[in-house]
N, C-alpha and C positions, 0 to 999 in steps of 0.2 A: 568877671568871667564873661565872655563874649556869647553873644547869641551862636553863634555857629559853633563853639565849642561847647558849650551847655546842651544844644540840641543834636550832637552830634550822636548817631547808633552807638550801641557798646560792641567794642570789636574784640573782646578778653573777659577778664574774670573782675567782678566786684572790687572796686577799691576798699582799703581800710577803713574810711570815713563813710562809704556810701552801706558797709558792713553795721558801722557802729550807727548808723542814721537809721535804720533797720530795727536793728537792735533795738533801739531807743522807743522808738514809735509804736511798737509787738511790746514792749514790758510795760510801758506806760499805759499802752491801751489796753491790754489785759486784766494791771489791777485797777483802773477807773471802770473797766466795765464788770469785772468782778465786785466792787463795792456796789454797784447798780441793781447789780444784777444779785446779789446776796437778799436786799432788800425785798424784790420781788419773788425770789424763792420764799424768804420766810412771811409774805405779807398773802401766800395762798398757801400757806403751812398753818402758823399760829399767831399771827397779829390779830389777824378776825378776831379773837377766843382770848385776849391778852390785852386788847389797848382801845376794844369799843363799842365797853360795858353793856346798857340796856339793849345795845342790838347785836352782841359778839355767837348767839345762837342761828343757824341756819341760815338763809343762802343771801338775807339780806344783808348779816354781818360781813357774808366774805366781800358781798357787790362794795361796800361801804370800802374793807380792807383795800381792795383792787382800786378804786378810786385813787386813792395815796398816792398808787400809783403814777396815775397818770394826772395828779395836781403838781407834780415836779417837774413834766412837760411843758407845763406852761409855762414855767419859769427859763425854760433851756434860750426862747429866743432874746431873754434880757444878757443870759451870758451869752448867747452868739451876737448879740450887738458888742456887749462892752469888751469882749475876748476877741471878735474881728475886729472889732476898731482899733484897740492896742495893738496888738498881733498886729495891722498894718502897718502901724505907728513904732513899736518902737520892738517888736521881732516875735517871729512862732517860736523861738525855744523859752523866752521868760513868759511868755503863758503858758507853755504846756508845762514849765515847772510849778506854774501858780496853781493852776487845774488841779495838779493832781496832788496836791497840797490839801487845796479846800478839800478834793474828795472825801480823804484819809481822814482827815479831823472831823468833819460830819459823821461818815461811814461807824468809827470809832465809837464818836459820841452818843450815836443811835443804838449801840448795844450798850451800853448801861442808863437809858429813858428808866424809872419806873412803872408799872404799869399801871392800868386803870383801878385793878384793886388799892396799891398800894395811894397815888397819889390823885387819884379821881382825873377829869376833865383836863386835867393840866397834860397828863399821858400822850391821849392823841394829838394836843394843840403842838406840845413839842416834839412828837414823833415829826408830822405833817412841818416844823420848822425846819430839821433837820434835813427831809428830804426836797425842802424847796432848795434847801443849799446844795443839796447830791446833783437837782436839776439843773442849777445855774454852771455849777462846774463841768457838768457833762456838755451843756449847751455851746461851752469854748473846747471843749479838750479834742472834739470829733475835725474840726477842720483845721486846728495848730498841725497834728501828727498826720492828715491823710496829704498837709500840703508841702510840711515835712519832707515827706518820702517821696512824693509825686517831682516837686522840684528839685529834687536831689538825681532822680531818674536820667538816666539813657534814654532817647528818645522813643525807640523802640521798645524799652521793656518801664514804660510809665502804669500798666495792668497793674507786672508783677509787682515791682515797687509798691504802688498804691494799695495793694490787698494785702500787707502788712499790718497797716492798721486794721484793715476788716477784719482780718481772722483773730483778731484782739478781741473781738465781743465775742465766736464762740467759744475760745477758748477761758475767755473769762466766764461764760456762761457754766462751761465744762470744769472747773474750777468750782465754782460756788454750788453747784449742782455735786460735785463728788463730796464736796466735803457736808454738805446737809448729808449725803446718805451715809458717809461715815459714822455722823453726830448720832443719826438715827440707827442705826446699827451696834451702837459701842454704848449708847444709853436706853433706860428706860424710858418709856413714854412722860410721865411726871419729871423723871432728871431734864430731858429735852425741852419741855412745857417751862419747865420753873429758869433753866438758867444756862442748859445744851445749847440753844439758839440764839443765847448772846457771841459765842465762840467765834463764832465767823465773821461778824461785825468787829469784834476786835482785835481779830487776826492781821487785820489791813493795816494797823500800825507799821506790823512787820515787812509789809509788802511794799506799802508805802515808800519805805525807807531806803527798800533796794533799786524801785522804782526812780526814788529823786536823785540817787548818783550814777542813774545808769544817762538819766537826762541831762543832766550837768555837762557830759564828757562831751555830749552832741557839739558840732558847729552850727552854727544857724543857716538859715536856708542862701542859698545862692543867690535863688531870684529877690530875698528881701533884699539883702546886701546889695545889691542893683539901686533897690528903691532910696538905701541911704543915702548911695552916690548924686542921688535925682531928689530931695528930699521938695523941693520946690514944687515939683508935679505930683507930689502925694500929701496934697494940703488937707485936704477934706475926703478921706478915701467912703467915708460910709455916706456924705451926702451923694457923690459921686455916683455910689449902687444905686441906689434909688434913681436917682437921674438917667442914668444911662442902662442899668440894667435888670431893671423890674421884671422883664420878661424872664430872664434868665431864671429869677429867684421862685417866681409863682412855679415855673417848670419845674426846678431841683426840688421842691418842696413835693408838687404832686407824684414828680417819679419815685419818690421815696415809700408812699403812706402803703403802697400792696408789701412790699417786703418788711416793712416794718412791723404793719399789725398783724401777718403771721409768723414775723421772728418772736411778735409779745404772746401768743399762743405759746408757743415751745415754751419760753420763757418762765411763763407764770399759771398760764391757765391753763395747760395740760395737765399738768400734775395735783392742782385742784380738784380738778372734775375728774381724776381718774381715783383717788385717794379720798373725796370725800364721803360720805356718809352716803345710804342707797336711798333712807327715808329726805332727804333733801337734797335728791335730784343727781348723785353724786354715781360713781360704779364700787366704789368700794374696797377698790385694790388695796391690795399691802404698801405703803408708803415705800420702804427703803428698797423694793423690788422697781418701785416707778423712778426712784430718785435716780435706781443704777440706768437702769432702760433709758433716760431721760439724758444720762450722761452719754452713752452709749451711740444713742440714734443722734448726739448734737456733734460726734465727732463728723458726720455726714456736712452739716454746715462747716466747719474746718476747711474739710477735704475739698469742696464744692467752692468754696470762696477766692481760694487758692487760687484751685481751675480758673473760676470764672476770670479772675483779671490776666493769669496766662490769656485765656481763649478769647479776650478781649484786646490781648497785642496780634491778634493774626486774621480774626473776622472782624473787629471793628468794634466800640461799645456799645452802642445802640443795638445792634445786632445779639451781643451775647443777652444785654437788658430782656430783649424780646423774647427770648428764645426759653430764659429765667421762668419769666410771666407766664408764660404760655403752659409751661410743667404746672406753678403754682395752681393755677385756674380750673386745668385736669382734675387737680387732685385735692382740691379743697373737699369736694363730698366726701368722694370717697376712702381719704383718711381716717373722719367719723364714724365710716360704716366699722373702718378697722378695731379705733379705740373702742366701740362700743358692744365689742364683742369679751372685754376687760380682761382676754387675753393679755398677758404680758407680752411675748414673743412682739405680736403683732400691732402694742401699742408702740412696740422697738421700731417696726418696719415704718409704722406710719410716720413716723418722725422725721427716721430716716429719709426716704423718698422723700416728705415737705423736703427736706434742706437742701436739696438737690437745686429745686428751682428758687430756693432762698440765693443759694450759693453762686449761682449765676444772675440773679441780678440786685448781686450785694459786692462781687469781687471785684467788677470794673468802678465804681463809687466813686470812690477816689481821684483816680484817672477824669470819668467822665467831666464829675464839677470842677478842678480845677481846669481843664481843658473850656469848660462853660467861661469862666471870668476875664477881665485882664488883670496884669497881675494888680496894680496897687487897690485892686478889692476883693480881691480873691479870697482872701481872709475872713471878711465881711462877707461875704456873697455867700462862699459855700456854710459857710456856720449856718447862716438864718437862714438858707436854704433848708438845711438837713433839719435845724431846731423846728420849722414850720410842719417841714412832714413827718416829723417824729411826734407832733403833736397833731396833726388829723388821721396819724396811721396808726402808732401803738400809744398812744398814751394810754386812749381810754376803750381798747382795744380789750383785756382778759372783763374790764367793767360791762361792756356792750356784749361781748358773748357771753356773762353770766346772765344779762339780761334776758338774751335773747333764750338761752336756756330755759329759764324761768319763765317765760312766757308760753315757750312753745312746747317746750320738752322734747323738743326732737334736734339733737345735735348738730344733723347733714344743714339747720337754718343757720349755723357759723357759720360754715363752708361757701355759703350760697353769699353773705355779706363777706366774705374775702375775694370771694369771686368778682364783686362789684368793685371794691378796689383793684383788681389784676385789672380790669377791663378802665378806668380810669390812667393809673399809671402807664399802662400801653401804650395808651393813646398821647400822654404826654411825655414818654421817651420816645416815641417815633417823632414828634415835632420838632426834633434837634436833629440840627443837621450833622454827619459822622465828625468827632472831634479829634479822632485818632489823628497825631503828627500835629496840631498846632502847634501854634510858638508861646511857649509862656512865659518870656520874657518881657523886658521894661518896654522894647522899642514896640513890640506890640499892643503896647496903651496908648502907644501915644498916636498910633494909627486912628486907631477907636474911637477915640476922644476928639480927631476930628471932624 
């Protein structure tokens, strides 16, 4: 495929392959971030109380719980090295089928762990195994499918393309979050404790499976298939990043961490703090009334994410980013003031409204990083890009506001450290110059590289 044909406007309607490239990249990122995202639902539910024994009482067990969470962070940037480096090397669709492989068998195997009563110490060692595996899979599967779709794109609509994969994590969120309040609605508290909240962990089987033939059917990316043709100039693509484009990677890394650690708020630690107990620091809500609200206020991220990478083919990426951050920054207090009135309605709203400015600088993502690299590291680049700020933004993001919680007892002191991240990320998506219309083809490495 020729440069000037690959980056040419769409003048018509979606082809069948650029349909099924779609397709592929929205199913496969749904259930990888559904399996993700199960874990962290049930890990500010009842893992705290289930896998970590002498301390699974009060607000040190949950900090411990949430930790889990973000010890799989760490792991993401050994799978965005070794999932970009293959992914450059030998294609994005044989790792986004590897990806989501690993996910499923992990995901799977984490609902039937025993737990701490039955098999002691061994509980959390292998829970914490299983989620380093959930991490390293996620750490490839994020930049196979956003470059997927991005290279598959019309020049002009690289947004909308790219925010396919985005709206895979709320809707997997929105997934894993409807079906806990199912669990919790259709069971007793004791059924749900004892063996409810393996259900969704081994649902993924099923998801899995529809997942691995929907990605099977994909073609592989255009601009790889470029690189095959050149295979000589793609000797060493991840020494390469490093040599020529460090800047790049510190930047996608930092523009990530404001939207990330309060996409891990909705995530995980709203529905903790809104459902836990009032003597440890908790509001006390009804669980399956926050799980619905929770599901509810995250269609708001959906909707917004969509937007954002539309409203990103028409003002520009960097523009919609800014525009993202700036909502987020407003309304970081004053969503606490909301949740803290343990109103339901209004722990809806406040969700709602966050995702707004999630949605906007979450929907250009895609677009912007591939648009950041050339292509034979693009692979490489955006992985350990997003793996880096997924790990200074959410990892340990629901762990630091439980902290900070516990220390201070006044909620609006989240707010105030997500704010500090908005003001961080700003400053480092404004330092990229607008990337809307680059060339993301081969001949543009080879500019680069001289």
């Amino acid at each position: 495929m020729s440069n000037s044909t690959a980056a040419a406007p769409s003048t018509g309607r979606m082809t069948r392959e650029e349909r099924k490239v779609l397709a592929g990249t929205l199913v496969g990122t749904t259930i990888e971030w559904y399996d993700f995202f199960i874990y962290a639902q049930a890990a500010g539910l009842v893992l705290a109380t289930l896998y970590f024994g002498p301390v699974s009482d009060g607000p040190l067990g949950q900090v411990v719980s949430f930790a889990t969470i973000g010890i799989s962070f760490l792991f993401r940037p050994l799978g965005a090295v070794v999932a970009g480096h293959l992914g450059d090397k030998i294609g994005r669709k044989k790792m986004l089928v590897f990806t989501l492989l690993m996910m499923g068998a992990s995901t799977a195997l984490i609902g039937l762990v025993p737990t701490y009563a039955q098999i002691g110490i061994a509980a959390p060692i292998l829970l914490v195994l299983l989620r380093i595996l959930q991490g390293f899979s996620a750490g490839g599967e994020w930049g196979g499918a956003a470059l997927l779709s991005v290279e598959h794109a019309p020049v002009n609509k690289r947004g909308l393309f790219g925010a396919y994969p985005q709206i895979g994590v709320p809707i997997g969120m929105i997934l894993a979050t409807f079906v806990m309040y199912v669990l919790s609605t259709s069971l007793t508290e004791e059924q749900f404790l004892s063996w409810g909240w393996r259900i969704p962990f081994l649902f993924s089987v099923v998801l899995i499976g529809v997942g691995y033939f929907i990605r099977r059917s994909v073609d592989e990316s255009p601009v790889f298939l470029e690189i095959q043709q050149r295979k000589k100039e793609s000797s060493a693509p991840l020494a390469q990043l490093f040599k020529h484009n460090t800047r790049e990677v510190v930047l996608s890394a930092l523009i990530f961490i404001a939207n990330n650690a309060a996409g891990y708020l909705v995530i995980a630690f709203f529905a903790s703090y809104a459902t836990g107990k009032v003597d440890a620091g908790g509001l006390g809500m009804h669980r399956p009334s926050v799980l619905l609200a929770t599901t509810l206020g995250s269609f708001g991220w959906l909707i917004f994410t969509m937007y954002g990478g539309i409203l990103s083919d028409r003002i520009g990426r960097i523009r919609t980013f800014q525009i993202g951050y700036v909502w987020v920054f407003l309304w970081a207090v004053p969503m606490f003031l909301l949740i803290d009135t343990a109103n339901i309605v209004l722990f809806a709203v406040a969700i709602f409204v966050l995702t707004i400015g999630l949605g906007l600088s979450y929907g250009p993502q895609s677009a912007l990083y591939a648009e950041m690299f050339p292509a034979r590291v693009r692979y490489s680049g955006v992985s350990i890009g997003y793996a880096l700020g997924a790990i200074l933004g959410g990892a340990f993001a629901p762990t630091i506001a439980q902290m900070l919680l516990n220390k201070t007892g006044w909620s609006p002191s989240i707010g105030i450290y997500i704010m500090v991240l908005c003001v961080i990320s700003f400053a480092a998506v404004s330092m990229v110059k607008e990337t809307k219309g680059a060339d993301l083809h081969v001949d543009e490495v080879r500019k680069s590289a001289r």
